[in-house]
VMD Tcl script that builds the backbone (N, CA, C; Angstrom):
set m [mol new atoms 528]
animate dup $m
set s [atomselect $m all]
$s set {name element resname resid chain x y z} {
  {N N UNK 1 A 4.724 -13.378 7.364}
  {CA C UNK 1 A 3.788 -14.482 7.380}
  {C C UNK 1 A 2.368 -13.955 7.516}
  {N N UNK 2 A 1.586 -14.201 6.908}
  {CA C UNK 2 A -0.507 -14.422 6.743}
  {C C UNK 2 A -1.002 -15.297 6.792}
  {N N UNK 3 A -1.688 -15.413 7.276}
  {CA C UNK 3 A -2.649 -16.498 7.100}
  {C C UNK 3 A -3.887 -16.161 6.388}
  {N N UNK 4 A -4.330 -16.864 5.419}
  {CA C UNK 4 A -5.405 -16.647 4.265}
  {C C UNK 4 A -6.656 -17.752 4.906}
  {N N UNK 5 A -6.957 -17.182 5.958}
  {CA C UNK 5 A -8.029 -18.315 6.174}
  {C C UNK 5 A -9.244 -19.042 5.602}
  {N N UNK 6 A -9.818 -18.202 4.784}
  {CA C UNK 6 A -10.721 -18.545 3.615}
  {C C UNK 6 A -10.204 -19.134 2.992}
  {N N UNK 7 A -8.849 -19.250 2.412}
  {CA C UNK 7 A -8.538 -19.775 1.076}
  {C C UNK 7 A -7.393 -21.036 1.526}
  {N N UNK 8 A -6.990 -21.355 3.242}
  {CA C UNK 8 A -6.291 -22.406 3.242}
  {C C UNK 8 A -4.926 -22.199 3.349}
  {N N UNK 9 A -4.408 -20.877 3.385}
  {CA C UNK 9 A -3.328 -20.821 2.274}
  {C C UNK 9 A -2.688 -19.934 3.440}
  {N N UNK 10 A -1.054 -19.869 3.727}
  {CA C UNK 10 A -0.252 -19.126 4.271}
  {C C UNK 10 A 0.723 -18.937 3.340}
  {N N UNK 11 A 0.736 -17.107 3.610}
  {CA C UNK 11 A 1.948 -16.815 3.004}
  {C C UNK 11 A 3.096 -15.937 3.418}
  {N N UNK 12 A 4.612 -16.096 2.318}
  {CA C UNK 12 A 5.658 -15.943 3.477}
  {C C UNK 12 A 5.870 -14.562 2.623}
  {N N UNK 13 A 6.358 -14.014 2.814}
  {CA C UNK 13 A 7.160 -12.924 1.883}
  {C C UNK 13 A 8.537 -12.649 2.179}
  {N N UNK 14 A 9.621 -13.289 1.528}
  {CA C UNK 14 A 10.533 -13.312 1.608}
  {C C UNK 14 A 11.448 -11.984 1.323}
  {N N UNK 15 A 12.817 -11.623 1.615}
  {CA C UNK 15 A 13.574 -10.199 1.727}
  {C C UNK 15 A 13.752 -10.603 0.063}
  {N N UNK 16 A 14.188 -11.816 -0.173}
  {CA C UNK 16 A 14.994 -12.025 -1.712}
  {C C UNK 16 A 13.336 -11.383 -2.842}
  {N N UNK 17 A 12.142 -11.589 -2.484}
  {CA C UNK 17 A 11.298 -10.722 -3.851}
  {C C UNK 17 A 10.226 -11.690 -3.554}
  {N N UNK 18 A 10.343 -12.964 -3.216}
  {CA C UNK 18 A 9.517 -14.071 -3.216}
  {C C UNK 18 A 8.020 -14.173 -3.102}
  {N N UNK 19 A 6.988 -14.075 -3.361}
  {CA C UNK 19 A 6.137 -14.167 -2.353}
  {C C UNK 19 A 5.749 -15.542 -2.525}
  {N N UNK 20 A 5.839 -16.834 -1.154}
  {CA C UNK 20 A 5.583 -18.473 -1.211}
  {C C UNK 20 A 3.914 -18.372 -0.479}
  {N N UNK 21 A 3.207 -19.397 -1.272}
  {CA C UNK 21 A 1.892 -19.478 -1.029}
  {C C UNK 21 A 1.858 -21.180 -0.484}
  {N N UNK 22 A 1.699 -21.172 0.959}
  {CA C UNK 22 A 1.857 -23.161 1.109}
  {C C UNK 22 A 0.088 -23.176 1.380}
  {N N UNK 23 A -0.078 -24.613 1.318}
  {CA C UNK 23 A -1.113 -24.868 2.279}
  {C C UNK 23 A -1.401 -25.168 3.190}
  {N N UNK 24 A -2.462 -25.162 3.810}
  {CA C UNK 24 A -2.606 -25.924 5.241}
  {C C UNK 24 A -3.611 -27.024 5.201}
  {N N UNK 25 A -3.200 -28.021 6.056}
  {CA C UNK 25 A -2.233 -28.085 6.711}
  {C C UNK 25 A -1.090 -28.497 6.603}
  {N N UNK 26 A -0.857 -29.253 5.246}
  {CA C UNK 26 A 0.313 -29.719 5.017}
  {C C UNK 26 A 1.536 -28.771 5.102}
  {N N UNK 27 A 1.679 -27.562 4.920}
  {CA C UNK 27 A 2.426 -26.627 4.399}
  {C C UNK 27 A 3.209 -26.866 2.959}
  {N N UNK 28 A 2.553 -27.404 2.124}
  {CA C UNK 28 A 2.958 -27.857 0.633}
  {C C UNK 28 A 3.048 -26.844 -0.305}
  {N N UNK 29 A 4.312 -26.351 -0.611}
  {CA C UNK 29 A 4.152 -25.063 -1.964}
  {C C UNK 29 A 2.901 -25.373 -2.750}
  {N N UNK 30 A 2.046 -24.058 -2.743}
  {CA C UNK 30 A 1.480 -24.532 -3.819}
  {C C UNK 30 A 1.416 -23.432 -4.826}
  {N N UNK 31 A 1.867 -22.123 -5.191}
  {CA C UNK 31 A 2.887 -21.170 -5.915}
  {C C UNK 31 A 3.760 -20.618 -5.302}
  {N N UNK 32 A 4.493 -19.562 -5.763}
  {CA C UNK 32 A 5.145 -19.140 -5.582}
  {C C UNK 32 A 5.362 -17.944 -7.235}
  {N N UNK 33 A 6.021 -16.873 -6.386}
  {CA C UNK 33 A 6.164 -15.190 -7.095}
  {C C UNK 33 A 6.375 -14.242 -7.309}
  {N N UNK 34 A 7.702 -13.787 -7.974}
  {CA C UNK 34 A 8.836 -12.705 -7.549}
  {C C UNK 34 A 7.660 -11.656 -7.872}
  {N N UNK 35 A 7.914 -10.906 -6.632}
  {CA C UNK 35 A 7.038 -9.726 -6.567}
  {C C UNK 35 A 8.115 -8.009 -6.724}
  {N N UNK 36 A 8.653 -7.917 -5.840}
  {CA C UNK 36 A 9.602 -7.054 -5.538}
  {C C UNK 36 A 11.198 -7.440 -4.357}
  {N N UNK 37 A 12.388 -6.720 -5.081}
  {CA C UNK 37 A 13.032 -7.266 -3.846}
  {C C UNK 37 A 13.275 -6.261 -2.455}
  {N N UNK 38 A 13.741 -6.909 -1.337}
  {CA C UNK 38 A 13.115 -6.076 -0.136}
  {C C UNK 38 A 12.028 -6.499 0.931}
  {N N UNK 39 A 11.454 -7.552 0.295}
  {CA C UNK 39 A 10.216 -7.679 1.226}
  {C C UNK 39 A 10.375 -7.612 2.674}
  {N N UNK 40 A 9.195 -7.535 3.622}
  {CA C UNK 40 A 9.079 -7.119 4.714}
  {C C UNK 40 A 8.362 -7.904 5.321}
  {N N UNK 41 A 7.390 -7.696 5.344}
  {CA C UNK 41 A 5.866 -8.113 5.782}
  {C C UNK 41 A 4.598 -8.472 4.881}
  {N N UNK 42 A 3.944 -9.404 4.723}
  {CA C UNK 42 A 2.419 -9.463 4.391}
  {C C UNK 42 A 1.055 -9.752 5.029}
  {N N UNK 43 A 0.113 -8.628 4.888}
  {CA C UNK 43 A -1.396 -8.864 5.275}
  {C C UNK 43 A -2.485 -9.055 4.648}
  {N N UNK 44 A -2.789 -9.724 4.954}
  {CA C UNK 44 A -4.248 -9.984 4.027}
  {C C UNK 44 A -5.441 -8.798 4.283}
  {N N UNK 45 A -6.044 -8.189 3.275}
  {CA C UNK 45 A -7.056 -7.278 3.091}
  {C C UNK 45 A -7.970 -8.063 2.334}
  {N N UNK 46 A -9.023 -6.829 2.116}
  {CA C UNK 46 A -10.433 -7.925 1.467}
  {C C UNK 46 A -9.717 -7.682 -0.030}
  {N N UNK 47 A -9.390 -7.269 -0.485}
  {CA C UNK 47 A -9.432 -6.935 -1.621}
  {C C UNK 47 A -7.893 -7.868 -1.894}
  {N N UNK 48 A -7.207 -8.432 -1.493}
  {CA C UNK 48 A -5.695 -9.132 -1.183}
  {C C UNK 48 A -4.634 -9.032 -0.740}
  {N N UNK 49 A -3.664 -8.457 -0.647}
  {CA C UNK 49 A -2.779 -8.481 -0.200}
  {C C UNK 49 A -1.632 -6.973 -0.279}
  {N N UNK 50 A -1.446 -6.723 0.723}
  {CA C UNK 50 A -0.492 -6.113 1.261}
  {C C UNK 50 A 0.902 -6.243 1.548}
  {N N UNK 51 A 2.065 -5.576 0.862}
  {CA C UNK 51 A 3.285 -6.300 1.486}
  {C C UNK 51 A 4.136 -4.513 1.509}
  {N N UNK 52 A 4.808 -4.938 2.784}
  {CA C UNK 52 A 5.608 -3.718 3.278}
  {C C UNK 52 A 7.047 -4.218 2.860}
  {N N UNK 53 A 7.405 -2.895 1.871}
  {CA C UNK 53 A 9.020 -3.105 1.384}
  {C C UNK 53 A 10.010 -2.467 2.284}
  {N N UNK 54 A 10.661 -3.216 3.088}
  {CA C UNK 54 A 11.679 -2.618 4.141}
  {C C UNK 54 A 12.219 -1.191 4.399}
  {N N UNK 55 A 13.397 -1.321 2.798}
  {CA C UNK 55 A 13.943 0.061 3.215}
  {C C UNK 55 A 13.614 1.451 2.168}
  {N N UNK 56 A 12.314 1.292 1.441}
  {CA C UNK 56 A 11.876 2.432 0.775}
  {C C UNK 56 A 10.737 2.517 1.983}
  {N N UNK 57 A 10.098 1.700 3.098}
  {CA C UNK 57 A 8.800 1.978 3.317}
  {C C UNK 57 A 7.811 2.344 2.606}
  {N N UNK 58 A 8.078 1.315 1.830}
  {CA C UNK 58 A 6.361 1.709 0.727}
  {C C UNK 58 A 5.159 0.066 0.761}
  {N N UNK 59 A 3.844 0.359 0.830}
  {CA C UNK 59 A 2.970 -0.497 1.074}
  {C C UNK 59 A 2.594 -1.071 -0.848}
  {N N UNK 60 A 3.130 -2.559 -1.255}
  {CA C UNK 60 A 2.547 -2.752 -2.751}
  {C C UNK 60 A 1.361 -3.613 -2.482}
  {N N UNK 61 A 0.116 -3.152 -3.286}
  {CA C UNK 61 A -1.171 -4.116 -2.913}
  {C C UNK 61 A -0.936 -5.132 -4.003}
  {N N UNK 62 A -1.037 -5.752 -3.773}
  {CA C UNK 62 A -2.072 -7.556 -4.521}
  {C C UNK 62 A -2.714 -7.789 -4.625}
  {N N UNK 63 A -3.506 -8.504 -5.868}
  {CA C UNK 63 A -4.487 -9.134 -5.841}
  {C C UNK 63 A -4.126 -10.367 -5.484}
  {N N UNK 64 A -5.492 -11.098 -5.459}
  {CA C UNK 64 A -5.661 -12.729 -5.349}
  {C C UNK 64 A -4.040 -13.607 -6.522}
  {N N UNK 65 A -3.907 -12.946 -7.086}
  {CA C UNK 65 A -3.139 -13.912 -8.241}
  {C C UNK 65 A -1.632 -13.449 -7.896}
  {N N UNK 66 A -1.375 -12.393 -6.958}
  {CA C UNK 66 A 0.352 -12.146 -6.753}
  {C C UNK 66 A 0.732 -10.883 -7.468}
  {N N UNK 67 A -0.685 -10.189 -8.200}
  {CA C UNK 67 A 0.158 -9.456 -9.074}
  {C C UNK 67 A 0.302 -7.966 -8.671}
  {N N UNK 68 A 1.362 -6.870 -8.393}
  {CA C UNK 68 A 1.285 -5.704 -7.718}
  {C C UNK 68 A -0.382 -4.861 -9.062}
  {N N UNK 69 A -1.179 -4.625 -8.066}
  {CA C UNK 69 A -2.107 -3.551 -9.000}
  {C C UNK 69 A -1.868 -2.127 -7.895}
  {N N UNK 70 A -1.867 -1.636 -6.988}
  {CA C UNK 70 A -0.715 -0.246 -6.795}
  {C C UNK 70 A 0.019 -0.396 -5.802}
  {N N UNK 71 A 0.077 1.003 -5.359}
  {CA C UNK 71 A 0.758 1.332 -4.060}
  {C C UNK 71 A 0.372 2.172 -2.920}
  {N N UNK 72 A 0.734 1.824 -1.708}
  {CA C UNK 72 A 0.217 2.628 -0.288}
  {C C UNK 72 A 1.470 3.627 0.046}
  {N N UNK 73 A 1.518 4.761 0.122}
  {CA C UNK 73 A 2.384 5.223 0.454}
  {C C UNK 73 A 2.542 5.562 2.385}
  {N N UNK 74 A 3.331 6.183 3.322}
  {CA C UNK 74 A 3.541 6.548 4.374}
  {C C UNK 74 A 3.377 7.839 4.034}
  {N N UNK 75 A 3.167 8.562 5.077}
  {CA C UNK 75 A 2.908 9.995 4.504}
  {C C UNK 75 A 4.407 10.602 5.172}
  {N N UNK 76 A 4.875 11.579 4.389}
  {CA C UNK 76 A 5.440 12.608 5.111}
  {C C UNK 76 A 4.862 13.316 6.491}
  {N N UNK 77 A 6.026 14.080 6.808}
  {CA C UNK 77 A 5.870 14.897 8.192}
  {C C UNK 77 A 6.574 16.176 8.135}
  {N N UNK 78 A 5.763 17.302 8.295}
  {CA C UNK 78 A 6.631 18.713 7.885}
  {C C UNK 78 A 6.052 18.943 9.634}
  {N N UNK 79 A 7.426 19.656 9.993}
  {CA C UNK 79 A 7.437 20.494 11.375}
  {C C UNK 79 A 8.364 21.417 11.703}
  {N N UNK 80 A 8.191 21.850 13.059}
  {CA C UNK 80 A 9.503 22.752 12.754}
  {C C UNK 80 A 10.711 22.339 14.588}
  {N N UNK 81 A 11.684 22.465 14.597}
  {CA C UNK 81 A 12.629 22.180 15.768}
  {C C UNK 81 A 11.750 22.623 16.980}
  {N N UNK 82 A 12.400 22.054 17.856}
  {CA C UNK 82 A 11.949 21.992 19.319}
  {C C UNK 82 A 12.051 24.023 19.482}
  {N N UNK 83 A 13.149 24.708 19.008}
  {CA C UNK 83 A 13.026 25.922 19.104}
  {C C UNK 83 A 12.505 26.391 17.991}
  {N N UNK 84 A 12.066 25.954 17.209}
  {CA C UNK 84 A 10.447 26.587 16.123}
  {C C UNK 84 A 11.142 27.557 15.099}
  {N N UNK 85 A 12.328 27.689 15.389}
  {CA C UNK 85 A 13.128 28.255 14.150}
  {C C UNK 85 A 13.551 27.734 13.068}
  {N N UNK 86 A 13.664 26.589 12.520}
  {CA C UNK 86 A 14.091 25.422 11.792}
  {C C UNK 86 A 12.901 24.751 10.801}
  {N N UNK 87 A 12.376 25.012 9.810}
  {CA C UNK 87 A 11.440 24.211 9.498}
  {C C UNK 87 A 12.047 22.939 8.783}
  {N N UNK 88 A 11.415 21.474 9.626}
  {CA C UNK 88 A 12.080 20.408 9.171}
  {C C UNK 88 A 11.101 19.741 8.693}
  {N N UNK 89 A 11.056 18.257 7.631}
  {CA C UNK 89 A 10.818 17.384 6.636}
  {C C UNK 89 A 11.003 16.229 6.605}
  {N N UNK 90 A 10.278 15.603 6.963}
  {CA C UNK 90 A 10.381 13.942 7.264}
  {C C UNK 90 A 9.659 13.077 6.933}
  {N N UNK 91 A 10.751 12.146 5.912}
  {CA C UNK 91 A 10.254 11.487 5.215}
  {C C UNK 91 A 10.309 10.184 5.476}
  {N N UNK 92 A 9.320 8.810 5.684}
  {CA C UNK 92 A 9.368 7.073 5.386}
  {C C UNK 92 A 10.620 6.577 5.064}
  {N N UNK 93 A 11.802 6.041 5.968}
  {CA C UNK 93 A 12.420 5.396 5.171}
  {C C UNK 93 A 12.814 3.971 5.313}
  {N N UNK 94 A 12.184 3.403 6.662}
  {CA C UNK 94 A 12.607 2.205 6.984}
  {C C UNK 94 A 11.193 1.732 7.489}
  {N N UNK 95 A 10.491 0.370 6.973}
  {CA C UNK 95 A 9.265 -0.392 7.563}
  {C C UNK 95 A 9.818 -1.401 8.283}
  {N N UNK 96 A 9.688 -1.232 9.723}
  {CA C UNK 96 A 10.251 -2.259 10.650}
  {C C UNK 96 A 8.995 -3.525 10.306}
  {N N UNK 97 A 7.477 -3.099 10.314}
  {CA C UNK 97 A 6.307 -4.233 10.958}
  {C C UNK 97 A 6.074 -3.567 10.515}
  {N N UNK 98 A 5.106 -4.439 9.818}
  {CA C UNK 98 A 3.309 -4.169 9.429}
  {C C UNK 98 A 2.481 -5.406 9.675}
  {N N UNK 99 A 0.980 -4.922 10.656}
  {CA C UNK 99 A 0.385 -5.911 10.984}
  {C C UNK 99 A -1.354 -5.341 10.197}
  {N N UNK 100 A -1.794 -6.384 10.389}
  {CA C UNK 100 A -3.124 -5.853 9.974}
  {C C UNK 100 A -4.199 -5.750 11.006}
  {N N UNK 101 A -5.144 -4.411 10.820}
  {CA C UNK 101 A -6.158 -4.117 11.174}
  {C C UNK 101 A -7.137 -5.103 11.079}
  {N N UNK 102 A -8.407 -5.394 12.236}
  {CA C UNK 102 A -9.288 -6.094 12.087}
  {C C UNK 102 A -10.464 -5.403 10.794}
  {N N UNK 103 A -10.557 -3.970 10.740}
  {CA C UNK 103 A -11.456 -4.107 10.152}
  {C C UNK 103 A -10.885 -3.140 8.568}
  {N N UNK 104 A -9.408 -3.651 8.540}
  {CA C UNK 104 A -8.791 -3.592 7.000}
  {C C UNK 104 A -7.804 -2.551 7.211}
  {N N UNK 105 A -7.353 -2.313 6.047}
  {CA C UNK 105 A -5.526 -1.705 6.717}
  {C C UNK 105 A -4.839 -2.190 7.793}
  {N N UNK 106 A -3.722 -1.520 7.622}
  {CA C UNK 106 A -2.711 -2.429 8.480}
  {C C UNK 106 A -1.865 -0.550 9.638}
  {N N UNK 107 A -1.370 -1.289 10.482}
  {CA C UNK 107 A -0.654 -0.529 11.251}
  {C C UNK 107 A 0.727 -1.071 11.096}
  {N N UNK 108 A 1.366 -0.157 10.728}
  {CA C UNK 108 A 2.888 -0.018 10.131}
  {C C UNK 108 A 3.851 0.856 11.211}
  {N N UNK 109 A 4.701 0.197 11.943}
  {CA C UNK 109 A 5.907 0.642 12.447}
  {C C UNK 109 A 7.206 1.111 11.578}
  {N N UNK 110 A 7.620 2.105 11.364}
  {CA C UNK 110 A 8.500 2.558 10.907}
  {C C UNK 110 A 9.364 3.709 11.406}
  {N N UNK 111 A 10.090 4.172 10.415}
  {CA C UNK 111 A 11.433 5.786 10.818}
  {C C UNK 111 A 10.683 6.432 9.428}
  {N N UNK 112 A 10.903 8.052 10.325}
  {CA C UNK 112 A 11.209 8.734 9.028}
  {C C UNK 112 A 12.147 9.212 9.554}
  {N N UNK 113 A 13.299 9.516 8.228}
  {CA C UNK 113 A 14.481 10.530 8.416}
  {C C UNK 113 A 14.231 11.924 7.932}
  {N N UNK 114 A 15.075 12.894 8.420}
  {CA C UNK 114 A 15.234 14.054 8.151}
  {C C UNK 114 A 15.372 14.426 6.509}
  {N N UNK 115 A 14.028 14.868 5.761}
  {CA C UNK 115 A 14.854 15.071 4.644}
  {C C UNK 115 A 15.214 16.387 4.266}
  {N N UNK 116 A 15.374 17.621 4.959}
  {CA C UNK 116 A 15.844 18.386 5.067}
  {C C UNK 116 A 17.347 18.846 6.002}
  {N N UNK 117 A 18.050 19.601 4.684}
  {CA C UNK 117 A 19.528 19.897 4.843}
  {C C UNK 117 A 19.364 20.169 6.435}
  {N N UNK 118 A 20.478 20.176 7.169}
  {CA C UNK 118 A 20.662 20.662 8.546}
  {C C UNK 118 A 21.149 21.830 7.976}
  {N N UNK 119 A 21.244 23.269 9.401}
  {CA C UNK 119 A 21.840 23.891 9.551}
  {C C UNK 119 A 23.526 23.898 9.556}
  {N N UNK 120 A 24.632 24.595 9.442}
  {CA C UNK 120 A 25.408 24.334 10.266}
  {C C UNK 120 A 25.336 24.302 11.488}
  {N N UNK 121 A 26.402 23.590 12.164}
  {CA C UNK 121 A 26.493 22.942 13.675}
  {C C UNK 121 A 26.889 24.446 14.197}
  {N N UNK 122 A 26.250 24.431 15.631}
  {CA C UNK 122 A 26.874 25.924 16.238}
  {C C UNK 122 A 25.706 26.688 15.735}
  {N N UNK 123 A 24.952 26.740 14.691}
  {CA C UNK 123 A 24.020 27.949 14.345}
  {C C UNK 123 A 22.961 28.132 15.209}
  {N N UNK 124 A 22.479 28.997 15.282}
  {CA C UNK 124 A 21.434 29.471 16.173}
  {C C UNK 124 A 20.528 28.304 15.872}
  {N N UNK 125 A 19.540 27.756 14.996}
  {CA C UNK 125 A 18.749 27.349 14.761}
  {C C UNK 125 A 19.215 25.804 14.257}
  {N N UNK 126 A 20.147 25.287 14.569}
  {CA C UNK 126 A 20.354 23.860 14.397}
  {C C UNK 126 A 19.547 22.954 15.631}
  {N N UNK 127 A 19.483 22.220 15.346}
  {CA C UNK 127 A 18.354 21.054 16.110}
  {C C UNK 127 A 19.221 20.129 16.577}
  {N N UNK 128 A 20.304 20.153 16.330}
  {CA C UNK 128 A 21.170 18.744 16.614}
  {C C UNK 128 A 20.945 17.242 16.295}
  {N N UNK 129 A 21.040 16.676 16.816}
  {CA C UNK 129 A 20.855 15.329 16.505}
  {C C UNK 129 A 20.410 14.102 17.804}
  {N N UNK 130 A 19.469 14.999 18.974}
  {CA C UNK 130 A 18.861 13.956 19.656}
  {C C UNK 130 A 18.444 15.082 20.534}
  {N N UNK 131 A 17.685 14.342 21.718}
  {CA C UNK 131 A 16.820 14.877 22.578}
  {C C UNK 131 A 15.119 14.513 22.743}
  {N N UNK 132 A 14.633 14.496 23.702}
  {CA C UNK 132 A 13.805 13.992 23.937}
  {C C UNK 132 A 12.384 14.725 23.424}
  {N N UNK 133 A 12.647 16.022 22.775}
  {CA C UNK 133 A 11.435 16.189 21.478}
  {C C UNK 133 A 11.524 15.631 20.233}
  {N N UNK 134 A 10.532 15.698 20.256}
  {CA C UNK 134 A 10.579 14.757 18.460}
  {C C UNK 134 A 11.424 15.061 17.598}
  {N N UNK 135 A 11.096 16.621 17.084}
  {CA C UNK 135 A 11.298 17.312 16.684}
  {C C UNK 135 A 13.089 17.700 16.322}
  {N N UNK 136 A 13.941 16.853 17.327}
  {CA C UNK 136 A 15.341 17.626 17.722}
  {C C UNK 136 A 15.922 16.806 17.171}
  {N N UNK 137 A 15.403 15.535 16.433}
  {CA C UNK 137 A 16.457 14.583 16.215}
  {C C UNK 137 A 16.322 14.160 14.849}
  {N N UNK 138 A 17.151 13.707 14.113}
  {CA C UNK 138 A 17.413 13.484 12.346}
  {C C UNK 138 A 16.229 12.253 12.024}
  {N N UNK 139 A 15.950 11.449 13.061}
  {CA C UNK 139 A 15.234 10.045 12.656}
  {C C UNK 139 A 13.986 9.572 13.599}
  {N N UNK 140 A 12.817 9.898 13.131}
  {CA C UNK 140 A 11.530 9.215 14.737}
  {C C UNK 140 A 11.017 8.164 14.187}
  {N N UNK 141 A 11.104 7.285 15.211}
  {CA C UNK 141 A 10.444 6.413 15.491}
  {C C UNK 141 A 8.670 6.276 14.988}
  {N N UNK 142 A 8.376 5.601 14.168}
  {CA C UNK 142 A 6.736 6.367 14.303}
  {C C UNK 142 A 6.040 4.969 13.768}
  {N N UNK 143 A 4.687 4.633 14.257}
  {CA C UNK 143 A 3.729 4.044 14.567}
  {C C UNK 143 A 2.662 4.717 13.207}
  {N N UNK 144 A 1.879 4.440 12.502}
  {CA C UNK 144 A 1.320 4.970 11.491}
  {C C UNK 144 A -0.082 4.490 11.168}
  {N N UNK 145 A -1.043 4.206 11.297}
  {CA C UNK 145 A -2.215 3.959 10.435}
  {C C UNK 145 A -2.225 4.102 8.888}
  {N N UNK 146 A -2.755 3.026 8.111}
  {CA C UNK 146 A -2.965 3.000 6.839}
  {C C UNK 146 A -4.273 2.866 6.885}
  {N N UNK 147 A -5.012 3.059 6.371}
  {CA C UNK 147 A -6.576 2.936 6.505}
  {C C UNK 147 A -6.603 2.131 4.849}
  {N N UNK 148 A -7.714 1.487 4.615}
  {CA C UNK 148 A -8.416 0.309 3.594}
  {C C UNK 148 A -7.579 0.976 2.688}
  {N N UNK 149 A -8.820 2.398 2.078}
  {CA C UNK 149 A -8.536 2.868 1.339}
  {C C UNK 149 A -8.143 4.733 1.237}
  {N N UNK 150 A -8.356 5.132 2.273}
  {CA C UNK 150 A -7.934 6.652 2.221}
  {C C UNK 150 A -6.352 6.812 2.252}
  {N N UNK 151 A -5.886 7.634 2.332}
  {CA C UNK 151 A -4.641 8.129 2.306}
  {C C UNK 151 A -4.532 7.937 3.921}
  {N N UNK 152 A -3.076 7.384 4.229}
  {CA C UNK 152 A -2.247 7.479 5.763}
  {C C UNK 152 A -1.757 8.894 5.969}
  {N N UNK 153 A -2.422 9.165 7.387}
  {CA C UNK 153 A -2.109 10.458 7.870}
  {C C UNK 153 A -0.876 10.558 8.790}
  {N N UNK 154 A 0.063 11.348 8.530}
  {CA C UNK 154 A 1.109 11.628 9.467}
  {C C UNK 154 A 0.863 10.281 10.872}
  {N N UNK 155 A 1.594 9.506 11.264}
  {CA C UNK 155 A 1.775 8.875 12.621}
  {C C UNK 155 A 2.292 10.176 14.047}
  {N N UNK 156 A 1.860 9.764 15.086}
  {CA C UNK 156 A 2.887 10.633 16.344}
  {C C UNK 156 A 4.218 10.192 16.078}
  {N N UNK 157 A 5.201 10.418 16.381}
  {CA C UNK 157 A 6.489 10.085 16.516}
  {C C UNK 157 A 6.606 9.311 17.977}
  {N N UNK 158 A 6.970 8.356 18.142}
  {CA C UNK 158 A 7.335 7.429 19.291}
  {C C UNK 158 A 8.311 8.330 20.424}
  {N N UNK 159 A 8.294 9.352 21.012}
  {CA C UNK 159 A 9.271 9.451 21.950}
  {C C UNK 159 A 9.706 8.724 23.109}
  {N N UNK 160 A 10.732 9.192 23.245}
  {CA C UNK 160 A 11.825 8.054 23.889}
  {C C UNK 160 A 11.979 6.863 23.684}
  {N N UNK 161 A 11.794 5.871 22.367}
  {CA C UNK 161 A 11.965 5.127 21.600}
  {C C UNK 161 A 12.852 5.486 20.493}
  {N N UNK 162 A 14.460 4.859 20.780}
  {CA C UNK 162 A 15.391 5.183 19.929}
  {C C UNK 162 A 15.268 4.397 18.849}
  {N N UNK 163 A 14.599 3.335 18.890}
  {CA C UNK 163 A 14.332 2.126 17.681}
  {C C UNK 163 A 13.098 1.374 18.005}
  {N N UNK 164 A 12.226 1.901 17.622}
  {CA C UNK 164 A 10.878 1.020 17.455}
  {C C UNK 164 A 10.890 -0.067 16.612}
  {N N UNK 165 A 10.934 -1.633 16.783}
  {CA C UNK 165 A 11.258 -1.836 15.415}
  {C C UNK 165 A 9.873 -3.177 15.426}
  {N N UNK 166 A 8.998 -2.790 16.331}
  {CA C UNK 166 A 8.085 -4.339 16.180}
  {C C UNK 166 A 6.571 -3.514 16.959}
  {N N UNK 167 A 5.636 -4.085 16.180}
  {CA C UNK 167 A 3.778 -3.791 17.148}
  {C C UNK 167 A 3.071 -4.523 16.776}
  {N N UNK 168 A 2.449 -4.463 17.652}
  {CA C UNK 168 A 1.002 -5.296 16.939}
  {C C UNK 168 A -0.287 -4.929 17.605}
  {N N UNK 169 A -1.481 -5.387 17.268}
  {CA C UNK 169 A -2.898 -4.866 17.521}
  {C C UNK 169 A -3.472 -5.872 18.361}
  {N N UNK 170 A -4.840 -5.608 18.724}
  {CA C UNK 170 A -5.286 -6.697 19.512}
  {C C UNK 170 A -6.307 -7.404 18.622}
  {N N UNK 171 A -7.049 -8.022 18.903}
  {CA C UNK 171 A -7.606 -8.838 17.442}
  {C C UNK 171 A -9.074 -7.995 17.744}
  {N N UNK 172 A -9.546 -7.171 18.924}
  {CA C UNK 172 A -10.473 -6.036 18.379}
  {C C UNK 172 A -10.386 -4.931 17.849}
  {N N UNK 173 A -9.160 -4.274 17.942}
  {CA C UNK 173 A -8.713 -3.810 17.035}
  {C C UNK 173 A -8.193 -1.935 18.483}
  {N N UNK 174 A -8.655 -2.261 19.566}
  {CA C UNK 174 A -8.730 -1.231 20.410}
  {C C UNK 174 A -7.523 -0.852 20.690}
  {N N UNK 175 A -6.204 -1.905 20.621}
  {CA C UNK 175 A -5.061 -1.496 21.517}
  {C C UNK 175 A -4.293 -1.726 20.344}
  {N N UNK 176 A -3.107 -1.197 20.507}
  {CA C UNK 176 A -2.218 -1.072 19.431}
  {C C UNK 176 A -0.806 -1.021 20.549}
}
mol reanalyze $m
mol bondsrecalc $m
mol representation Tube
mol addrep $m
């Protein structure tokens, strides 16, 4: 859900592709517009619209009229295991929330998973699959900045958060 306050207009973005445009106050369809299926979330930017696709985690922009003109990506994360022997690869794969920034972009809650092979189990340099470094476990939790228009830089990884799946900002934009 957005609210388009200039223009009157709330919109929903549905999982089935939808994006519904009602008004206010009546809440009266007044379009509607298969965009992609998956949807997640939508924010309004100056330039239009933002919608976070669930399980690729990818950001598609909008214009005013519904129509995708590109895409925001999440950035990867290259590091290496809690014992520094392991170099691991982590990639966007689930957008829990995306809310928007007061002064444009949005802050996006998501996972990246491991996209690098594991070791075998037992090997010196396997990482396993949990523990309280980031680093030790197949899937983090992570919190992300998208900025207007630059590229999103790596997020921290949420520790001790086994499932982050919701955030939001303050409407100055200080707390997250």
């Amino acid at each position: 859900l957005a609210l388009a306050a200039q223009a009157s207009e709330i919109l929903v973005a549905c999982a089935t592709g939808d994006v519904v445009v009602l008004s206010t106050p009546d809440l009266q369809e007044k379009r509607r517009a298969f965009v992609a299926a998956d949807l997640r979330d939508i924010v309004v930017q100056p330039e239009g619209y933002w919608l976070s696709l669930f399980r690729s985690a990818e950001i598609l922009v909008l214009d005013a009229k519904l129509t995708v003109v590109g895409k925001r990506g999440l950035p990867s994360q290259l590091g290496k295991t809690s014992k520094g022997n392991f170099s691991a690869s982590f990639a966007p794969s689930v957008a829990w929330r995306m809310r928007a920034l007061p002064a444009g972009g949005a802050l996006v809650v998501h996972q990246r998973a491991l996209a690098t092979q594991l070791p075998a189990a037992g090997a010196a340099d396997s990482p396993g699959y949990g523990g309280a470094c980031p680093q030790s476990s197949v899937v983090q939790s992570v919190a992300s900045i998208v900025p207007p228009v630059a590229p999103a830089k790596p997020g921290k990884a949420l520790v001790q958060l086994p499932l982050a799946i919701d955030g939001d900002v303050s409407p100055d934009g200080k707390w997250v």
